[in-house]
C-alpha positions in Angstrom: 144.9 19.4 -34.2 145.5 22.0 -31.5 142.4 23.6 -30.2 142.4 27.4 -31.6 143.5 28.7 -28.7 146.9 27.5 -28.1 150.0 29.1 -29.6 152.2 26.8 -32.0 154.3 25.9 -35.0 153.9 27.5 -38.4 155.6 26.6 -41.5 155.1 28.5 -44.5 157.0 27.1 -47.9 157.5 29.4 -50.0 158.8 33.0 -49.4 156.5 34.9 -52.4 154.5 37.8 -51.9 152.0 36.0 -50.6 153.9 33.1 -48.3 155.6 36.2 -46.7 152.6 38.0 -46.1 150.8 34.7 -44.7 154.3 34.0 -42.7 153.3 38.2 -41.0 149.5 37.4 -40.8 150.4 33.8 -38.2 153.6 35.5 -36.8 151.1 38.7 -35.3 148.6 36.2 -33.5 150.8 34.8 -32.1 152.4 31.6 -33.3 155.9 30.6 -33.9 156.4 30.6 -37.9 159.2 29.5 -40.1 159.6 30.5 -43.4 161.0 28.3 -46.0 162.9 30.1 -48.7 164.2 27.4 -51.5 167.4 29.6 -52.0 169.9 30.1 -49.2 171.3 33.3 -50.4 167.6 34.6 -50.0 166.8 33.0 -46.9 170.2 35.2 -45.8 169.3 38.2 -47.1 165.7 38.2 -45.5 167.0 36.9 -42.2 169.6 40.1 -42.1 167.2 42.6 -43.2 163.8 41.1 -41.5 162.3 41.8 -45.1 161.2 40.2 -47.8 162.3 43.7 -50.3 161.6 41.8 -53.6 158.6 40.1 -52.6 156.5 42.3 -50.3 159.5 45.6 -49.6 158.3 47.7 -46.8 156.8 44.9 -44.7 159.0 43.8 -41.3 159.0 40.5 -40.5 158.7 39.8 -36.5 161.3 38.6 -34.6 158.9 35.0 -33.7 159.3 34.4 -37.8 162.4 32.2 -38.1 164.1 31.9 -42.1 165.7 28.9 -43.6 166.5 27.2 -46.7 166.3 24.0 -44.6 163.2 21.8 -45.3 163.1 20.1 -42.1 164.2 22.1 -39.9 161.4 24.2 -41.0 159.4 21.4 -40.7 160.4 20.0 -37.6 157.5 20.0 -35.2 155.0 22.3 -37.2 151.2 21.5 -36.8 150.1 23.3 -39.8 152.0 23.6 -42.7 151.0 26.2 -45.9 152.1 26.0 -48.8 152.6 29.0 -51.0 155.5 28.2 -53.8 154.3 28.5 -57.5 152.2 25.8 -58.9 155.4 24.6 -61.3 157.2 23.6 -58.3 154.5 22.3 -55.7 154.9 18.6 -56.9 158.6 18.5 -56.7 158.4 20.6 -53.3 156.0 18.0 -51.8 157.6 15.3 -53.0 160.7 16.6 -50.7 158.8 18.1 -47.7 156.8 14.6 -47.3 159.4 12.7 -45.0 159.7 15.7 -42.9 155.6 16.4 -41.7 154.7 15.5 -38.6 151.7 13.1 -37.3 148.5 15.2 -37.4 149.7 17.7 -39.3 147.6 20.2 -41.3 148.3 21.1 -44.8 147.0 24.4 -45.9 147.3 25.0 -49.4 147.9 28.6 -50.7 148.5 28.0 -54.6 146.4 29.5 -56.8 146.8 27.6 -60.0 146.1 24.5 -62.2 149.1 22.1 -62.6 150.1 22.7 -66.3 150.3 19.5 -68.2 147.7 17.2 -65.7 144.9 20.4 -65.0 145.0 18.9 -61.5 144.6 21.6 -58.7 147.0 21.8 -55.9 145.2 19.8 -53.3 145.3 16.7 -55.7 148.9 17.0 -56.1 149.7 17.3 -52.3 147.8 14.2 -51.8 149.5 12.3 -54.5 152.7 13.4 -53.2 152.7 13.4 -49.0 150.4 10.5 -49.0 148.4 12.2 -46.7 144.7 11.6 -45.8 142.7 13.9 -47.7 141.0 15.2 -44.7 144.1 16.7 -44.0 144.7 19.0 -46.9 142.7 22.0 -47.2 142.8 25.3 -49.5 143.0 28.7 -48.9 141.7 31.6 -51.5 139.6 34.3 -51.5 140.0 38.3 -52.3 143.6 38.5 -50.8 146.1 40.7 -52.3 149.3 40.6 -50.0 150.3 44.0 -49.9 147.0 44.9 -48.9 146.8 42.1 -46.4 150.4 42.6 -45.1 149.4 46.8 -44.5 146.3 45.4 -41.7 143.9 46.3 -43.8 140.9 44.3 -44.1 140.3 41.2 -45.9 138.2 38.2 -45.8 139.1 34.3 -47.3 138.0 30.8 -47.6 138.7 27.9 -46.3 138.1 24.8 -47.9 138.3 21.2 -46.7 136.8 17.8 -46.4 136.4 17.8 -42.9 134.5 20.3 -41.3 136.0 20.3 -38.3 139.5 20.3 -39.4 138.2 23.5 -41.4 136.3 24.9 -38.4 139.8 24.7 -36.4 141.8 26.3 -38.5 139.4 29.1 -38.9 139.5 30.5 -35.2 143.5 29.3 -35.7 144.1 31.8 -38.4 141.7 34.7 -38.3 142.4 38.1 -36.9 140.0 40.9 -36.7 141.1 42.2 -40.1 141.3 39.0 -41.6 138.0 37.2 -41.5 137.9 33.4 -42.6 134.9 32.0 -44.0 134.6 28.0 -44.4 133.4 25.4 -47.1 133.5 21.8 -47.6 133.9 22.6 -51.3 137.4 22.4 -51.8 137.1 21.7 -55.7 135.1 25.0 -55.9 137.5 27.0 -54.4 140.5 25.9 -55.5 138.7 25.9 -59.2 137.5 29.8 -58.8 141.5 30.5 -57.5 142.8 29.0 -60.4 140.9 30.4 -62.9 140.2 33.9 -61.7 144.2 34.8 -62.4 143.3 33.9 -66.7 139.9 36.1 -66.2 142.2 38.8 -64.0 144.8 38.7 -67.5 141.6 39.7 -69.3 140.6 42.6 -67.6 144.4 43.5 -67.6 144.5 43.3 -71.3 141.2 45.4 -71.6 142.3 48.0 -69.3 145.7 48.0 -71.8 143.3 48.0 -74.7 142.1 51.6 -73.2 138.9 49.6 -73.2 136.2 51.2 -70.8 133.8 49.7 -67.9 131.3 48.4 -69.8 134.4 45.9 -71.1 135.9 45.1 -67.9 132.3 44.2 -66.7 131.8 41.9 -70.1 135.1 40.5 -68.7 133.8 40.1 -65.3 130.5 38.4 -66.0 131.3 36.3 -68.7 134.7 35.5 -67.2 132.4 34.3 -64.0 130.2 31.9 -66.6 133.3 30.6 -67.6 134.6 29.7 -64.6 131.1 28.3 -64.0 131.0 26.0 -66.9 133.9 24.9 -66.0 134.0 24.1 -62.6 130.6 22.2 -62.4 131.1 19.8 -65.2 134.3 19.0 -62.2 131.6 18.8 -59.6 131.9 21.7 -57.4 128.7 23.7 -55.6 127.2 26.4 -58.1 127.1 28.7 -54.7 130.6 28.8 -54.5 130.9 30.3 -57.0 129.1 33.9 -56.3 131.1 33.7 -52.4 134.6 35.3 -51.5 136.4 32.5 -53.5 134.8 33.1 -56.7 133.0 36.8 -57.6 135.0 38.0 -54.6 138.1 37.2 -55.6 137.4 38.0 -59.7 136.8 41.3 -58.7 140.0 41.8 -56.4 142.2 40.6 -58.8 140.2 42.2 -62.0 140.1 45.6 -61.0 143.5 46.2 -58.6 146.9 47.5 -60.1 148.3 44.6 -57.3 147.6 42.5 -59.0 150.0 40.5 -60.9 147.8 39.0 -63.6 146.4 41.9 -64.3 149.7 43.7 -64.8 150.6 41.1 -67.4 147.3 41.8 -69.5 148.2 45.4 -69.2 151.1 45.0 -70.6 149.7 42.7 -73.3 147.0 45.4 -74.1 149.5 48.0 -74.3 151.6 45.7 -77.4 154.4 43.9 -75.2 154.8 39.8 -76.1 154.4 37.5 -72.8 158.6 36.5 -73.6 158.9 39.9 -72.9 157.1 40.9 -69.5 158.2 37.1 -68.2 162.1 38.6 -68.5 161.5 41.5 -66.8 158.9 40.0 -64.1 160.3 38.9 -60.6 157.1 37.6 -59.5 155.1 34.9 -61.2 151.9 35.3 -62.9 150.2 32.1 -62.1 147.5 33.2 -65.0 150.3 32.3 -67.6 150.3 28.6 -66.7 146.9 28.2 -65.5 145.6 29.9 -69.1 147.5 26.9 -70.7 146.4 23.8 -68.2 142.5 25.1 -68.1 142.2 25.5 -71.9 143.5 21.7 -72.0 140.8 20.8 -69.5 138.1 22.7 -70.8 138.7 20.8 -74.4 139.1 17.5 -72.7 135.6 17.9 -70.6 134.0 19.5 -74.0 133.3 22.8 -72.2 133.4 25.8 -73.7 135.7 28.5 -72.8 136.3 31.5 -75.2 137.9 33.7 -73.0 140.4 31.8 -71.9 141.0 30.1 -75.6 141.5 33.7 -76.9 143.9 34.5 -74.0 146.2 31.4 -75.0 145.9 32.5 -78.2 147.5 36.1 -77.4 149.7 34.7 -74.5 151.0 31.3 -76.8 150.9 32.5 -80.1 151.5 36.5 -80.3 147.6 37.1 -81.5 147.0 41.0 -81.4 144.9 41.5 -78.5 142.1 43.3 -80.2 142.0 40.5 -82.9 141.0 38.4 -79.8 138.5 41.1 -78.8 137.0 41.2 -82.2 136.2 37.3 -81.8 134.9 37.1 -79.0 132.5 40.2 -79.7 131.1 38.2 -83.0 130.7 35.0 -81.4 127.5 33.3 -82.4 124.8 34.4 -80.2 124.1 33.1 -76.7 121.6 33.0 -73.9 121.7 34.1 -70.3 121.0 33.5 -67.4 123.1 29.4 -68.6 122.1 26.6 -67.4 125.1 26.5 -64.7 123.5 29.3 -62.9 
């Protein structure tokens, strides 16, 4: 890898919210970016405009951020590649983007999500699709919401990969003073807390909705965190993740800002709208929706309990009421805390 001093290719794929925003963030060190955008009528529209309006309006793109709808040209020559399309497409998009990386090349992931139907997380996928040594791949999540990030203000992430120096690179490679990388070798943990914090994010939505007060959203919080807990060590990652950026950092983001796009969906659940009806009128996906469906299956298939996000399938999957889902969870049996996760 270059050392984190020298000025070089970007690729970003994927031109969401947060692909754009990432595609500013490189583009105002200093780096030469291209941003992949699948449809060419987009990649047009963003090219003339030097804005991505529907995904992050109000936010210039600089003139060293180069748009295409061409894979490999947007690949050609890049050194680190991030990936930032939904998690429904990353297989499919890997698949294609393969043939085109270059020797060395570092692949950042920036999906936040579990792949529905397999549970794996997005790192798994990328390696099962570019064939690439593991060492190679590496996650990014943490408290980041791209309007926020994209407006200078400041924010801190995580970094996660198998090789701490790969990591350690692409730390002083991507950080400005306003947004501060941290580093781990726990990949699983990260990309675990990323995943699941968009369901628990839905929650606090739907109790904010619910006209609920704080002593729910911090229910939602907390338990949402033991969750995620359970969860993720029965799949082997580090307990201290777990309370770092990636984890209780980025719950709390995502819980408690109006940004947020998971929590707008459990808003608008709470409030009495079905998920077919905020997914017509979204233009931005809710990676919670998914996620909600692939954790649930790998929760029952590791024999972990999860009631949270069971009762949010149920609302999401099978138009329960919201509070009917409150009012189980609040008469579960009893439990004890501090679990033995913790």
């Amino acid at each position: 890898m270059p050392a984190c001093d020298e000025r070089t290719t970007v690729a970003v794929i994927g031109a969401g919210a947060w692909g754009t925003a990432l595609a500013w963030l490189a583009a105002g060190i200093g780096h030469g970016v291209r941003l992949w955008v699948r449809r060419a009528e987009r990649a047009d529209a963003i090219r003339a405009q030097r804005e991505n309006a529907p995904r992050l309006p109000g936010v210039r793109l600089p003139d060293n951020v180069r748009v295409s709808a061409d894979l490999a040209q947007t690949l050609a020559g890049a050194r680190h590649v991030i990936t930032a399309v939904p998690s429904a497409y990353l297989r499919e998009t890997a698949r294609s983007l393969a043939p085109h990386l270059s020797p060395g090349v570092a692949l950042i992931s920036a999906t936040k999500g579990l792949e529905l139907g397999t549970g794996k997380r997005m790192s798994s996928v990328l390696i099962e699709e570019t064939g690439l040594d593991p060492c190679r791949i590496l996650a990014l999540s943490g408290p980041n919401l791209s309007a926020e990030v994209a407006a200078g203000m400041p924010a801190v992430s995580v970094l996660a990969g198998a090789d701490a120096t790969a990591v350690a690179i692409c730390q002083r490679f991507f950080s400005t003073p306003l947004f501060r990388i941290y580093t781990t070798c726990d990949i699983l943990g990260v990309e675990v807390c990323g995943a699941l914090k968009n369901v628990i994010a839905i929650g606090a939505g739907v109790s904010d909705g619910l006209g609920y007060g704080a002593n729910a959203k911090a229910a939602i919080v907390t338990r949402g965190m033991a969750e995620i807990g359970r969860l993720g060590t029965k799949l082997g990652a580090g307990r201290a993740t777990f309370w770092g950026a990636a984890g209780v950092g980025d719950v709390l983001a995502t819980c408690n800002s109006q940004l947020s796009r998971n929590w707008q969906v459990g808003y608008r659940l709470g409030q009495g709208e079905t998920a077919e009806a905020i997914g017509a009128t979204q233009t931005s996906v809710a990676e919670g929706i998914p996620t909600t469906a692939a954790a649930r299956g790998l929760a029952a298939e590791l024999g972990v309990d999860a009631p949270i996000t069971n009762a949010l399938h149920q609302v999401i999957f099978n138009s329960r009421a919201p509070v009917e889902a409150v009012q189980e969870l609040m008469t579960r049996r009893w439990r004890v805390e501090p679990e033995d996760w913790q």
